[in-house]
N, C-alpha and C positions, 0 to 999 in steps of 0.2 A: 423507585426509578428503574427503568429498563436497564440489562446490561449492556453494554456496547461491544459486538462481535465486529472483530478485526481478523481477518485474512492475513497473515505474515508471507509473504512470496520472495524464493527468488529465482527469477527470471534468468535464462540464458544461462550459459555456460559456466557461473561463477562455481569455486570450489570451496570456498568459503562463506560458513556461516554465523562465524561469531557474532559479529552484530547483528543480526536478525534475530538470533536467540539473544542477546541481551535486551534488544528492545523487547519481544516476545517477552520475556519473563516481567520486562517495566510494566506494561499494558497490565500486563494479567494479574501483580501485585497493585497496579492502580485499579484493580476493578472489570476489568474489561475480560470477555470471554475470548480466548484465542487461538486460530488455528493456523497450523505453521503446516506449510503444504512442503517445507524439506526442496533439497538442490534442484538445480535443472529442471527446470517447469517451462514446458513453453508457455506462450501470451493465451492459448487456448485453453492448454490444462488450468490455468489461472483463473479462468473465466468462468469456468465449466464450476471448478471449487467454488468460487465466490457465489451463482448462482446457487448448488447445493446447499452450501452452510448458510443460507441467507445472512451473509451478512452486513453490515454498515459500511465497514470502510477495508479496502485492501492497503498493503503497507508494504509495498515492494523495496525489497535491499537488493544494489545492485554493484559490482565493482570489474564488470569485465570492459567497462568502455563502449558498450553497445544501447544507453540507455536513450539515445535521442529515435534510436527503432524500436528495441522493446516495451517502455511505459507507454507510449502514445499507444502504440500498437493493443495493450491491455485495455485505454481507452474505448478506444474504435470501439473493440469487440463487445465492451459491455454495452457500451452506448446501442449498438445494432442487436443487443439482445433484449434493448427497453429497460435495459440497469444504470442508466445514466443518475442514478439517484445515489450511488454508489460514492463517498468520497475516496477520491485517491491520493495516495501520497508515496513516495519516494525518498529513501535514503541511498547514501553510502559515497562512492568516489565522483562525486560529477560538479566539473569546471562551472564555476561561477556564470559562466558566457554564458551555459547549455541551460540556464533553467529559466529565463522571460522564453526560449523555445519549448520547453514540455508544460510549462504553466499553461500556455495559448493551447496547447495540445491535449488538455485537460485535466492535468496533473496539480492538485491543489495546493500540494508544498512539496518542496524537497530540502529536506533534511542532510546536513554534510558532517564529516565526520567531526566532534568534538560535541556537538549540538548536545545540551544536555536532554535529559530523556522524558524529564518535566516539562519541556516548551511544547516534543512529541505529545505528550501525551494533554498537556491543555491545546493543542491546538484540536487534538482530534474535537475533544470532548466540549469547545465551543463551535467547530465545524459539522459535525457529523450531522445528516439529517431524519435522527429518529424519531421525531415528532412525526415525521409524516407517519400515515396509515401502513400497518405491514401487509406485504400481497400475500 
């Protein structure tokens, strides 16, 4: 079975990364190849990584409160680079309210704090679309 490359991002301003490294090391102990692109990344640099490292799925943690502009925003950008095959997901601080808004915006889950690290990591791994053809 192919390995599954996940992208670990965090977007925006946050100055924490613990949970991005905890999930990171979950992934990577479940099997999955992973690349943590480290603090303060814009939506571009993001994009730009995910393209490089071809990978499956990006896995953005995020906790400054800016996530209804930044994860869409990561969307968009892959989507207009033809990476729309790309699953995304989302953890960290964001209001119950905010996530039927980033789901419609392409965001395929979001993750809240407590979420054990095994839902993460089965959701990727029934979601992901690596069956399709690699470009």
């Amino acid at each position: 079975m192919k390995q599954i490359r996940v992208l670990v991002a965090k977007p925006g301003l946050d100055g924490h990364d613990r949970g991005a490294k905890v999930i990171a090391r979950a992934l990577r102990d479940a099997g999955m190849e992973v690349i943590y692109t480290g603090l303060r990344q814009t939506p571009e640099q993001i994009v730009q990584a995910t393209i490089q490292e071809d990978v499956e799925v990006v896995a953005m943690s995020i906790l400054s409160g800016a996530h209804n502009h930044l994860l869409p925003k990561v969307a968009q950008l892959l989507k207009a680079e033809g990476a729309d095959d790309v699953l995304i997901i989302g953890g960290g601080v964001i209001p119950e309210e905010d996530i039927p808004f980033l789901k419609e915006k392409g965001i395929a889950e979001i993750f809240t704090p407590g979420t054990p690290t095994s839902v993460t990591i089965d959701f990727i791994r029934e979601n992901v679309k690596s069956n399709s053809a690699s470009i």
